[in-house]
C-alpha positions as CSV (number, residue, x, y, z in Angstrom):
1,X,120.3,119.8,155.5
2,X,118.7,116.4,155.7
3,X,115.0,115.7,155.1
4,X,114.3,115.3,159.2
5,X,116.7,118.5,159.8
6,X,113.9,120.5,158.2
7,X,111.5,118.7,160.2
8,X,110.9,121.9,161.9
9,X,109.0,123.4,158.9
10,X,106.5,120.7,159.0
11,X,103.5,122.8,159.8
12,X,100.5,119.8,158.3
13,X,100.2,116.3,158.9
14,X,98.6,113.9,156.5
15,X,97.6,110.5,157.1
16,X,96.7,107.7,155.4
17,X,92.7,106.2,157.0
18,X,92.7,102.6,156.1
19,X,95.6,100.8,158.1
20,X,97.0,103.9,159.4
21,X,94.9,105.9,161.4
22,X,91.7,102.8,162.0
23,X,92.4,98.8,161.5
24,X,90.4,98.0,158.6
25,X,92.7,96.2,156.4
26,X,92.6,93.3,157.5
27,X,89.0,93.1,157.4
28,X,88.9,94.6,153.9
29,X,91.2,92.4,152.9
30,X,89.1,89.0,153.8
31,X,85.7,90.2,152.1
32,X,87.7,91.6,148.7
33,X,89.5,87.9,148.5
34,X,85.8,85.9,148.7
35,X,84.6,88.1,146.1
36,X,87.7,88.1,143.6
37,X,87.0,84.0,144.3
38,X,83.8,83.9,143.6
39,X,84.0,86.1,140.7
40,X,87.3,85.5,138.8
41,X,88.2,81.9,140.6
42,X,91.0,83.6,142.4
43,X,92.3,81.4,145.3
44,X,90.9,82.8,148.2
45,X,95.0,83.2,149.6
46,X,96.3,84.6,146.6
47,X,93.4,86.5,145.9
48,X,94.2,88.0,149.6
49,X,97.5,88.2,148.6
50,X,96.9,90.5,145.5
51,X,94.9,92.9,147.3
52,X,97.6,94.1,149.8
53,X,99.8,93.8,147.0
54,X,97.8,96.5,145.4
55,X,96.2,98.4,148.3
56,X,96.4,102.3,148.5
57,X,94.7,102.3,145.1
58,X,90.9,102.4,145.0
59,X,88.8,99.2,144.8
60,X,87.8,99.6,141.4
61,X,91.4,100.5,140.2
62,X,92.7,97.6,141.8
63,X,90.5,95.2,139.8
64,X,91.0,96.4,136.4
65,X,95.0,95.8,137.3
66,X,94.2,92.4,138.8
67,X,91.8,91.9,136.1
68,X,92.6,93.7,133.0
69,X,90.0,93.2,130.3
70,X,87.5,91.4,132.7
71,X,84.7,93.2,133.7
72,X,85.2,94.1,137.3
73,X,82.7,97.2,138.1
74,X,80.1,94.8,139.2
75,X,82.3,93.0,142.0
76,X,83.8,96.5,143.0
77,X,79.9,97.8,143.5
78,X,79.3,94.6,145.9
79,X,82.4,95.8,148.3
80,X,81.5,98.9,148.5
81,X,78.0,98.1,149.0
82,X,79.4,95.8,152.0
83,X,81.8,98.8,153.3
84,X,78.9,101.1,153.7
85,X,77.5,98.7,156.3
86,X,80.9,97.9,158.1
87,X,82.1,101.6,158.3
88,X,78.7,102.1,160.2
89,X,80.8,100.5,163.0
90,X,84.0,101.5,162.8
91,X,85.3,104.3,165.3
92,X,89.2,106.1,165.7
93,X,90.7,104.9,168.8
94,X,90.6,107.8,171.5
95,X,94.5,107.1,171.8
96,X,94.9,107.8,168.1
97,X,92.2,110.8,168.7
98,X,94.3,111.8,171.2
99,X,97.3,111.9,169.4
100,X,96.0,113.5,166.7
101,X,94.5,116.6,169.4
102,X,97.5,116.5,170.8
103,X,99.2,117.7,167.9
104,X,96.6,120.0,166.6
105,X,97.0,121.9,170.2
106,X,100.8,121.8,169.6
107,X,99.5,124.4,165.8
108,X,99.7,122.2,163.8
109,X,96.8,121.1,161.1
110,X,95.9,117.7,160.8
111,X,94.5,116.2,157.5
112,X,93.2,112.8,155.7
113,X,93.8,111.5,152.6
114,X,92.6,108.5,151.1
115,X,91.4,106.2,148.5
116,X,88.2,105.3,150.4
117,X,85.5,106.8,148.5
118,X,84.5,110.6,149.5
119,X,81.5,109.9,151.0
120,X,83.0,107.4,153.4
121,X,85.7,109.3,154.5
122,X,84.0,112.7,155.2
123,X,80.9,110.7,157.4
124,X,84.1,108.6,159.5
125,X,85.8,111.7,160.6
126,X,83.3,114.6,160.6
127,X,83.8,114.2,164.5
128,X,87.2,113.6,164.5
129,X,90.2,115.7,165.8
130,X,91.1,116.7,162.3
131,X,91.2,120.2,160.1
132,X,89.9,118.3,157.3
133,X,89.4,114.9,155.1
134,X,89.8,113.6,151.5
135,X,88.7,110.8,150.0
136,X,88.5,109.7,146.7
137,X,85.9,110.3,144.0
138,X,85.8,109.0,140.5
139,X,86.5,110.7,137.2
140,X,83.5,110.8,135.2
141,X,82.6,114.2,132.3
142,X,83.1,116.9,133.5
143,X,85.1,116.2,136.5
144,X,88.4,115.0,136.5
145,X,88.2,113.0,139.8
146,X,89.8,113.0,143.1
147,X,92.4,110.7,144.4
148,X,95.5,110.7,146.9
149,X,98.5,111.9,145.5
150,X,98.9,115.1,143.8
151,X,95.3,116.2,143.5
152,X,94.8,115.8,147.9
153,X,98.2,117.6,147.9
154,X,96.8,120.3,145.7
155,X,94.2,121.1,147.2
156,X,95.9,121.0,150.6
157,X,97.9,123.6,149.5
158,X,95.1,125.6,148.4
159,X,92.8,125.0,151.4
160,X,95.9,125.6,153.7
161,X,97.7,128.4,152.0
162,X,100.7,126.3,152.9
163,X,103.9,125.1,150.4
164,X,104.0,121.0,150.4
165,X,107.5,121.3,151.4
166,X,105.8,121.4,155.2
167,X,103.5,118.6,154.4
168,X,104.4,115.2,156.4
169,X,102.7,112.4,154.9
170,X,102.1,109.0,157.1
171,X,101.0,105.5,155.3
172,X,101.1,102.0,155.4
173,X,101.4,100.8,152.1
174,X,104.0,101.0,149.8
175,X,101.8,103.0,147.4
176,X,101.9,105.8,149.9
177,X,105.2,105.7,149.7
178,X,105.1,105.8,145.7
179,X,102.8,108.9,145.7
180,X,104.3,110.7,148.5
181,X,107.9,110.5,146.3
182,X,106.0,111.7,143.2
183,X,104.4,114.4,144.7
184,X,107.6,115.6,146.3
185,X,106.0,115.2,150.1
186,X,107.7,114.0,152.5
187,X,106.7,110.2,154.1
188,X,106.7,107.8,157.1
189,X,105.8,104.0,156.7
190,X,103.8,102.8,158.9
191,X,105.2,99.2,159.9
192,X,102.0,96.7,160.1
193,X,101.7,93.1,159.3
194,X,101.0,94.0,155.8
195,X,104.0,95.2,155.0
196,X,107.9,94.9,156.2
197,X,110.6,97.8,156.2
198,X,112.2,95.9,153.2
199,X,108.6,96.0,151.0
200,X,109.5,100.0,151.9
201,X,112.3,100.1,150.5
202,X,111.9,98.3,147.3
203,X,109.3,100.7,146.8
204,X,111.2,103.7,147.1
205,X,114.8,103.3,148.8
206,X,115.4,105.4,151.6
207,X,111.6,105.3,153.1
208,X,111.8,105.9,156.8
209,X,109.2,103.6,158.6
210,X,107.8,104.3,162.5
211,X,106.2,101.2,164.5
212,X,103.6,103.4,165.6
213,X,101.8,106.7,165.4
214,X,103.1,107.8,168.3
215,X,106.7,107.9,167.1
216,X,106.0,110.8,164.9
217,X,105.8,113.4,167.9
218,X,109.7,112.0,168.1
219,X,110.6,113.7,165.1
220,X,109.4,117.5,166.7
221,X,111.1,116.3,169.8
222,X,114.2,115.8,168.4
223,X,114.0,118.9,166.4
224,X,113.1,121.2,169.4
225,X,116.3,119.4,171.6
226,X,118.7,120.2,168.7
227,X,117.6,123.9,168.6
């Protein structure tokens, strides 16, 4: 049986936020390049560069790879202090909502996981057509943190009483694609400008990629034609 014969089992959705279910990348993208510039004298294009290069990982985790033995906590503070204030204003689109009701009337759950920080996450879509949302949440003592990959799929499980095995995990960045592999959960890329089929693929061979959101209702279509 192939991975998309069992497509039938898949009983939970998980997406991706950033660049997969709201067009913020781009955006977050400019803002982290001025300040890796005006911090560490990155050129504003490569520093642009390095961030999509890296994205999927949190802000602060992607400095201290950028920037190893720099200190990097104070710049990662600034964009999040600037993120609080542009999240303010950003909404789902109601054809993504839509989607996302549609499917959730068809029984199946919806769910979010990201490396936004927790408290972002859970104020964007506590009105959204979705069964829940995680973000992320830093390790400090006495809790281990919170991050996408194996700790959301955990605890997905657990809040779901449901195997991983029906999980279907949708990204845009090659990351996702990296964490949906290790954690056994199967993926979709999300095609943007970002990121090419081939950036997919070097990432982990054999990633399937859709164009759009849409194209994932294909996959229970083509399941409920074969039988």
């Amino acid at each position: 049986m192939t991975a998309d014969a069992a497509s039938a089992e898949i009983k939970v959705l998980v997406f991706d936020l950033d660049g997969t279910l709201v067009p913020t990348m781009e955006d977050y993208a400019d803002h982290a390049a001025q300040l890796m510039e005006e911090a560490f004298g990155t050129p504003f294009v490569q520093a642009r560069r390095s961030y999509f290069a890296t994205s999927g990982l949190p802000f602060e985790r992607q400095l201290r790879q950028l920037y190893p033995g720099q200190e990097t906590d104070s710049v990662a503070e600034r964009f999040e202090a600037w993120k609080d204030g542009y999240l303010s204003g950003i909404a789902i689109s109601p054809a993504v909502a839509n989607l996302l009701e549609g499917w959730r009337n068809e029984g199946l759950l919806v769910a979010i996981s990201s490396n936004n920080l927790e408290v972002y996450v859970e104020r964007l879509a506590q009105d959204w057509p979705v069964d829940c949302a995680f973000g992320y949440r830093a390790a400090c003592e006495g809790d281990p943190g919170f991050a996408k990959g194996e700790a959301h799929f955990a605890a997905l499980e657990k809040r779901f009483g449901i195997s991983r095995s029906a999980f279907l995990f949708t990204g845009d960045s090659p990351n996702d694609a990296q964490i949906a592999a290790a954690a056994g959960v199967r993926f979709r890329a999300l095609l943007t400008d970002a990121f090419c089929a081939d950036d997919f693929e070097k990432a982990v061979s054999g990633t399937r990629t859709i164009s759009s959101l849409a194209e994932i209702g294909g996959i229970f279509a083509t399941v409920m034609a074969n039988g």
